[in-house]
Each structure stands twice: as C-alpha cells, then as structure tokens.
C-alpha positions, -999 to 999 in steps of 0.1 A, spaced: 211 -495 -424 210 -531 -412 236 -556 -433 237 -590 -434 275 -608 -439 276 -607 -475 261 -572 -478 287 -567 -451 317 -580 -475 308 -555 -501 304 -528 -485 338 -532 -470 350 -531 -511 338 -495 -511 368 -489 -488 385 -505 -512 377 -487 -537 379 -456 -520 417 -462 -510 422 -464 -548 410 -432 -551 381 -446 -569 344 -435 -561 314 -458 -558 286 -437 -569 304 -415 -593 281 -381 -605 277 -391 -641 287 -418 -669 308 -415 -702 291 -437 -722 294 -436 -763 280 -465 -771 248 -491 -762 260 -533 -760 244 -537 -795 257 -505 -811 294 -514 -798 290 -551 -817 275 -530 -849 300 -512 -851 331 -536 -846 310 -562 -878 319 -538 -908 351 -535 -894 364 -567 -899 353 -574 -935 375 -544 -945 402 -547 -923 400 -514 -905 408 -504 -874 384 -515 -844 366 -491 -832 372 -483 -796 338 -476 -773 331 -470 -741 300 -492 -726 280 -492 -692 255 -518 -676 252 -538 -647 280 -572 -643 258 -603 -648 288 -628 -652 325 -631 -643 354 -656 -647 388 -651 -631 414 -669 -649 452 -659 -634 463 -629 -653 426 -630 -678 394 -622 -664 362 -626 -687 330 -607 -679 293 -599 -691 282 -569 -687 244 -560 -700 223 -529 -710 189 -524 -721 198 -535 -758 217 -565 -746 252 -587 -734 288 -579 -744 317 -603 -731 343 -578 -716 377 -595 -722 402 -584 -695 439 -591 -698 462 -576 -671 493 -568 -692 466 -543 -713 444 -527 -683 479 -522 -664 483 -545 -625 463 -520 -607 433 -515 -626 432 -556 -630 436 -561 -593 409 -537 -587 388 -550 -610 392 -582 -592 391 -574 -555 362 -549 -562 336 -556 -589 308 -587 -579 276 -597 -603 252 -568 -601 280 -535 -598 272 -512 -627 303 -502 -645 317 -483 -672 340 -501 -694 367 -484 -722 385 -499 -745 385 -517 -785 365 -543 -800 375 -573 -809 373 -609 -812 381 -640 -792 395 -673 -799 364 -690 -791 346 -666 -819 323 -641 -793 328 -601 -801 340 -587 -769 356 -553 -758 389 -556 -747 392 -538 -715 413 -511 -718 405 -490 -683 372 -492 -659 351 -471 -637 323 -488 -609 293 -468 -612 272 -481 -586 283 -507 -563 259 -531 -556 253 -539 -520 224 -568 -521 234 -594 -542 209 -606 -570 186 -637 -568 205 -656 -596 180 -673 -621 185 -713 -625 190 -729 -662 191 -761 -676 186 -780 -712 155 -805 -712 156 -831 -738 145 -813 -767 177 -787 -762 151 -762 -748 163 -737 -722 144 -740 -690 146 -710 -669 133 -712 -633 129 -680 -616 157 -666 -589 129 -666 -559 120 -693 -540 84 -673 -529 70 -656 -561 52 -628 -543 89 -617 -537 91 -612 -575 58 -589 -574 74 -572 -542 109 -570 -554 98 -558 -591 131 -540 -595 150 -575 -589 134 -595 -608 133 -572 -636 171 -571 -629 175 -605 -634 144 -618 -660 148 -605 -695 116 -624 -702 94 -600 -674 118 -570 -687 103 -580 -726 65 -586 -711 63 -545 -702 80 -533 -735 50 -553 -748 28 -537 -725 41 -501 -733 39 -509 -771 2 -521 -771 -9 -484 -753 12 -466 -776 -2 -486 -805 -38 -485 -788 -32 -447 -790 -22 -442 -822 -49 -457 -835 -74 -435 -822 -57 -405 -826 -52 -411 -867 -91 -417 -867 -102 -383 -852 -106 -391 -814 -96 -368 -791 -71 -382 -758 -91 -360 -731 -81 -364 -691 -112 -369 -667 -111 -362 -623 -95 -392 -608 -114 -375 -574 -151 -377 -578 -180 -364 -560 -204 -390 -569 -186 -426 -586 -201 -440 -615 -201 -457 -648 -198 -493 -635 -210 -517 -613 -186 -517 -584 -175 -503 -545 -155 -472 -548 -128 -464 -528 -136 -432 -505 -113 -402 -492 -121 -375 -476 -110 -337 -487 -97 -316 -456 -101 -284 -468 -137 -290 -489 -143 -310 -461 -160 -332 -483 -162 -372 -492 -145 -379 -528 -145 -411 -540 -115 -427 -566 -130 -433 -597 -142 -467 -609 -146 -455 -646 -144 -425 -671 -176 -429 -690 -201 -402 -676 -173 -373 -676 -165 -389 -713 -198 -385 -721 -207 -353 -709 -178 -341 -735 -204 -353 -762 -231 -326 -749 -197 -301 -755 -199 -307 -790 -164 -332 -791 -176 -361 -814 -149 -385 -802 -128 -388 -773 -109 -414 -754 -84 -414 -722 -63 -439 -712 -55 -443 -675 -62 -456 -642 -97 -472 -628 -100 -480 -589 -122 -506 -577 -128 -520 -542 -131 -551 -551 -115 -585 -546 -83 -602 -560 -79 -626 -589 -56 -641 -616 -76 -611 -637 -87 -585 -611 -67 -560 -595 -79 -532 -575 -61 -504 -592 -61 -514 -636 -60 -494 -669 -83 -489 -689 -92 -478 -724 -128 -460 -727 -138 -442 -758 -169 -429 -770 -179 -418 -806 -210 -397 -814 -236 -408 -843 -226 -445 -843 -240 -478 -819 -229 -505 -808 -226 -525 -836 -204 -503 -853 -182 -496 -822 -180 -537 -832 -161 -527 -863 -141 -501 -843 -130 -530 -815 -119 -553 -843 -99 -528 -859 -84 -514 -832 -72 -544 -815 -60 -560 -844 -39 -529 -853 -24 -531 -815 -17 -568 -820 3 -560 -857 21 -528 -832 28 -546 -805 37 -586 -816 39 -583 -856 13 -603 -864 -26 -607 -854 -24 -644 -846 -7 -650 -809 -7 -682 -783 -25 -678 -753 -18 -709 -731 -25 -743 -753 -48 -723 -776 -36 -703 -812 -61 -671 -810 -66 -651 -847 -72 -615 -841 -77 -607 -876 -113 -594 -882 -146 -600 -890 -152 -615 -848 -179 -640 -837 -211 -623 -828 -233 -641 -812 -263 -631 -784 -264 -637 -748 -295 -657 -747 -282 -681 -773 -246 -682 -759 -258 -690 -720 -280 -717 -741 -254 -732 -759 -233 -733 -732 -255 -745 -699 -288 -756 -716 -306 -728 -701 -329 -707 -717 -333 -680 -695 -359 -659 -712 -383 -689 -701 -377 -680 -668 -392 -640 -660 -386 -639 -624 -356 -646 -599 -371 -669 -584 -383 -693 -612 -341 -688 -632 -329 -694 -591 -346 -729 -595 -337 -738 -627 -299 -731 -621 -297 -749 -591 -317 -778 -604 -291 -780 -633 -259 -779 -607 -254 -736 -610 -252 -721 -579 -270 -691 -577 -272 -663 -549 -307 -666 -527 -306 -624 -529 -292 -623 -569 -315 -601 -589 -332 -617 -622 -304 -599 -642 -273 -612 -621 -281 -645 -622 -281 -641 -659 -247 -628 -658 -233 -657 -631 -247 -683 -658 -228 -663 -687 -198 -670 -658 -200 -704 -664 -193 -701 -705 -170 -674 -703 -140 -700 -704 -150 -712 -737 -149 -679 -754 -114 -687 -765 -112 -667 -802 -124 -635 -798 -166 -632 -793 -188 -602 -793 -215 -613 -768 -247 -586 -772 -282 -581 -758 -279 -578 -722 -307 -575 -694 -312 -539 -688 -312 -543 -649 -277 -545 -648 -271 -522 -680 -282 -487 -663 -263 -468 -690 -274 -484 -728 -305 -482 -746 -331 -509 -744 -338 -526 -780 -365 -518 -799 -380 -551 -804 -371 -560 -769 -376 -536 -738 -361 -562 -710 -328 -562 -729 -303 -533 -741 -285 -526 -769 -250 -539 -750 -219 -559 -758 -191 -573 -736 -158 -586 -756 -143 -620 -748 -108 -634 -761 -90 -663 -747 -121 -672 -717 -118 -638 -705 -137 -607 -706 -118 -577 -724 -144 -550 -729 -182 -536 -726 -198 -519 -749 -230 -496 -754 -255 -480 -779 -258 -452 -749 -283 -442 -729 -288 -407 -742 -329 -398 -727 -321 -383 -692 -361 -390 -684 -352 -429 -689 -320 -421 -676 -330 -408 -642 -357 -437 -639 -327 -459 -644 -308 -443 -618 -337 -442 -596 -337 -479 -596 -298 -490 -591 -309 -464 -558 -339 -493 -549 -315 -517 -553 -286 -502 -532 -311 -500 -504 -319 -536 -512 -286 -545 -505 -267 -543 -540 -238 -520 -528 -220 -520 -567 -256 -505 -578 -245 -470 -590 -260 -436 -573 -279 -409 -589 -262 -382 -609 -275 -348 -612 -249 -331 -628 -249 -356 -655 -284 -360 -660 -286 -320 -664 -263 -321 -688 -279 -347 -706 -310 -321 -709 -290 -298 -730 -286 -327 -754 -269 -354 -761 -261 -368 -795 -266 -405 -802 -236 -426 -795 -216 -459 -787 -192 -464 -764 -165 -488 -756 -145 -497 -719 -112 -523 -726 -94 -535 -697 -56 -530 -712 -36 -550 -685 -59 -580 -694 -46 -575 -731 -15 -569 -720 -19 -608 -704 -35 -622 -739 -6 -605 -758 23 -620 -736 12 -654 -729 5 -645 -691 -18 -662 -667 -21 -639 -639 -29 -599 -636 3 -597 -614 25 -605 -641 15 -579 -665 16 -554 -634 50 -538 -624 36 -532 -588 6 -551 -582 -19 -546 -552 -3 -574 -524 -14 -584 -491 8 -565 -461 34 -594 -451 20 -596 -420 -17 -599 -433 
C-alpha cells in the first residue's frame, strides 16, 4: 500500500501505539451508551443533584484542542456530538500523552469516563481512560464554514472536484451530516412507501432481475450472456409484465420495490441503474390508481418529512390531495400553442413544431413528437399534475379510450417540472395486445431501438385471463430528490453510475 507523507506520519503512530501496548484495530467495542443517550442521561441528573452517570461512548474524532495539561475533543456518532473534556491529572500522564501523540481528526475511539459540565456551559464526558478503535490513515477532506450576514451557516463542501464526493461516498458521508440526513430521508420514504401498501392489501412480490425477453418500457436493455444456458439475458428495465402475470394467478394486488436498468444516457434525473416502485391492482383504472398515487405519496411525505407541504428549489409544493388533472392535448396546448390533434400525420406535427421554434426529429414517429412537445411544458408542472390521454403508439401496454381509439387510457405524474410516475388502465385483450406488440417489432426494424419485443409467454398467459386493472410505475430516487431539496440524481444516490477517470 502506496502512502503519501501524512498518511506516512500516522501510520508511524500505530508503532506508537503499539509500544504502548495498545492495538489499532481492536476486535470489538465496549460501548454503553450513544452521544445523545450519554447527554440524556447526565440532564436529570443535575436537577436532583445525583451522582453523574458514568458512560462509555464510541465515534469517530471530528475536533481537537490541545491546551498544556487540558485537551478538549468532539467525538460523533450516528445520534450526534459530545465534547470529550480531558484533563491529565484524571486520565493519569500516560494515557494523556497517548492521547496526544496518537489520536488525529477521523480515529474512532472509545472513550470512559462521567458526565459533566464545563465552565463555558456544554455537557461533556470527562475522560476518565481511552481505547483507539480504528486509526485512521487518510485524513478527511475538512468541510469550510463561515457566517453570511444574516448569521446563516454556510457550509462549502470538503472537495474541491464534486465527482470525488459521488466517488468517495464513504468520505463525504463522513464529513456532511447534511448528505448523511438526505439517505435517512431516502430510507424513510421506501419504508413509508411500503407501509402504505402493505396496510391496504398489496402484496410485496420479487420479479427476475435476468430476463429472457426485456419489457414493460420504452428503453435499451442491458444484455449478458448465461454460460451454462448459453443463452442471452437481458437486465430488466421494468417489473410490470411479471407483475401482471401475477394478476392471471389470482393475486389482486401486488407491488415490488427494487432496482430497474436502463441503457440509456445521463442526467441531473437519469441514471442508468434507479428504483422503482410498480404496483398493480385488479378491478380498478387509472383514474382510481389517481386516488391511490395521491394517497400514497402524501402518506410518504407525512412518514418521511412530517408534513405534506416541502420546498423544492424557489418553489413551496402542497402534496396534500385532490391533484391537478388535466389532459395531454390541452396541457401541450396551453403550454406551446399547439394543438396537435390538428395535425394526424408526422409529417404535418414535424412542420408545425419547427415552424413554432420546436425542434423535432426528421425520423420521430407522430406519437414521439407529441411527447418531445409535452418535453417542453414539463418544467412548469411544478405542484403536482396528473397528465392523461396519451397516444397509443407509444402506450403499447394501456387500453385505448372508448370515445377515442388514437389515444389510451394513460397517466404520467409530474411534481416540481419533473416526471415521477406512469400510469395505465391496462391492456388486458392479448389479440390487441399481440397487434400492439407486432407493431413496436415494425418500428424496431424502422429504427426505434426502445420499441419493446414481442412476448409470448406473456401474451399466453394473458389467454387464461386477465382481470381488468390499473397500474402504476414511480421513480423513488426522483422522490427522494423532491423530498430533500436535491437538484441532481447523483445526490440522492449513494453510488451513482460515473464516467471511468480516464474516460
């Protein structure tokens, strides 16, 4: 293992440490008490007079002052900071001189002793006696602060490149209690997402992350090969036809939570590998999978933050239902002046977009070009918007409308100019279900490589039946952004999907 001089310096303090007949890396810790526990249980104590409590605390060093024969430390846990006062005449010269020629910002140590407070009013632990348990080699990227007019704390982050942040995760989680509160968010909106559904009767199932044929979406898969099938698998870009085939086994709701793969590019909101929510409930459409959204997300939202209105960049977003419902045609209307059900073809929709300043793809189908120009209003869709009645050519998988056979009985969520979720009144005829797979296969050959390929397994086991249904797809780490306040997939991803450093 390569060191540079200051890695150098304290590795040499292992010696040190060593010749004390102290170890590094001990085998286990002796803690009794968290930070916070240790400070809730000195308060009581010194209304009544009582005794304080002695504790023994463990967490990494994150500040230190060396004062003659005093020494004043920080040392932080999961549940917070506690001020380690350290006095030589109580620790003894040897453990004090230890503590000073061994310990740096970012060791892990134990630390023994009674609570109590200091002159300058902060509940500390006196030191009593200290272990290292794990001596830490690499120094931290230290965090800058300062006070800006208003008395605010401004904290700029420890790394000078930010991909470092996304590539050193465990560092700056180490050093940024604000990334460290942005995934205890995260976790609490899946287990609140969760709980949800399972108190209303839908069953968490787990569907092949390897897949013969990909489906369900609109994307490239990513492909691997099986050595001893020796057969092509591809990583799945969504759960819905292995959800749904659960419906033809008599389950009435189900839902799985986990991981989608799509070889596709890189964005502030796209990441190649994301979570995903998809449920699907039996005997219902879309407009009362609606109802189901809204109540869902506004549970997570009371779970997760407390309350169902949140700040997402300069806006103040309500959560709280009934949501906005509005249709495509009029929303693309309202929002570019373009009525696209006056234009049938591609061609004619091509003109009119550019002629209005849109670009639009010389090879788009009709239906994508619908969807680029419901690209353009998609950052004005700030409070939360159920956007329905979609062309069916790129909606293989709903049922067309009644009234209406060019469009499909489809939503797609929206909440802060992004996209959450799609939804469907499904597709449940396998004769019209085959045609429709028939013709993403035209348009593959046409050149539409995200058109999706015909399923026989599914379509079979649509012919045993398959009960009327809506279905739902949310993209959970693009909640998890609108929750936190965060601007960028990578930040509401512990290990995002980065370019090699030599790419």
């Amino acid at each position: 293992m390569e060191l540079n001089d200051l890695e150098q310096q304290r590795a040499e303090k292992i010696r040190r440490l060593e010749e004390a007949g102290v170890p590094a890396y001990p085998h286990r810790s002796y803690r009794t008490h968290t930070t916070q526990e240790a400070v809730a249980a000195f308060t009581p104590t010194e209304a009544t007079g009582e005794a304080a409590p002695e504790v023994t605390v463990a967490g990494r060093i994150v500040s230190m002052r060396l004062m003659g024969k005093l020494a004043f430390a920080h040392i932080e846990d999961a549940t917070g900071r506690l001020q380690l006062f350290i006095r030589r005449d109580v620790t003894g010269d040897d453990a004090f001189a230890l503590f000073r020629r061994t310990v740096d910002l970012g060791d892990f140590v134990e630390a023994a002793g009674a609570m109590t407070r200091t002159r300058t009013g902060e509940v500390s632990l006196q030191l009593q006696s200290w272990r290292m348990l794990a001596k830490a080699i690499t120094p931290l990227p230290i965090p800058k602060e300062y006070e800006d007019e208003a008395g605010n704390t401004v904290r700029y982050s420890a790394f000078a490149d930010v991909e470092e942040r996304y590539r050193q995760r465990y560092a700056d989680l180490a050093v940024n209690r604000e990334v460290r509160r942005i995934f205890r968010i995260r976790s609490r909106i899946i287990s609140a997402l969760r709980m949800w559904l399972d108190d209303n009767d839908y069953l968490e199932v787990e569907t092949p992350v390897l897949q013969p044929i990909y489906g369900g979406a609109a994307a490239r898969p990513f492909t691997t090969y099986h050595n001893q099938l020796k057969q092509d698998l591809y990583l799945r870009i969504s759960f819905e036809l292995y959800l749904k085939r659960l419906l033809v086994g008599m389950y009435e709701r189900v839902y799985e939570i986990g991981r989608d793969f799509r070889n596709e590019g890189v964005s502030y909101k796209h990441n190649p590998e994301f979570t995903q929510l998809e449920f699907y409930c039996a005997y219902t459409d879309l407009y009362g999978i609606m109802s189901t959204v809204e109540q869902l997300i506004a549970y997570s939202a009371e779970r997760a933050l407390g309350t169902t209105i949140l700040t997402y960049g300069p806006h103040e977003i309500d959560l709280a239902p009934p949501w906005r419902r509005s249709t495509l045609r009029d929303v693309i209307l309202e929002g570019t002046g373009i009525d696209y059900t006056n234009f049938p073809d591609a061609k004619a929709l091509r003109t009119e977009m550019r002629d209005r300043g849109y670009s639009a793809a010389g090879d788009a189908t009709w239906g994508h070009l619908v969807d680029n120009l419901l690209g353009e209003v998609e950052p004005t869709l700030v409070q939360p918007t159920f956007i329905h009645d979609y062309p069916v050519e790129i909606s293989p998988l709903a049922k067309q409308k009644p009234d209406d056979p060019t469009h499909v009985e489809r939503f797609e969520l929206f909440i802060g100019g992004m996209e959450m979720g799609n939804a469907f009144t499904e597709l449940n005829d396998p004769f019209e279900q085959e045609e429709r797979f028939l013709q993403q296969g035209r348009e593959y050959e046409a050149g539409n490589k995200e058109a999706q390929p015909l399923d026989e397994d599914y379509l079979r086991a649509m012919k045993y039946g398959m009960p009327p249904n809506g279905g739902f797809g949310l993209g959970i780490d693009r909640l998890a952004m609108l929750f936190t306040d965060s601007h960028s997939i990578r930040e509401v991803l512990l290990y995002p999907h980065l370019r090699s450093r030599d790419g």
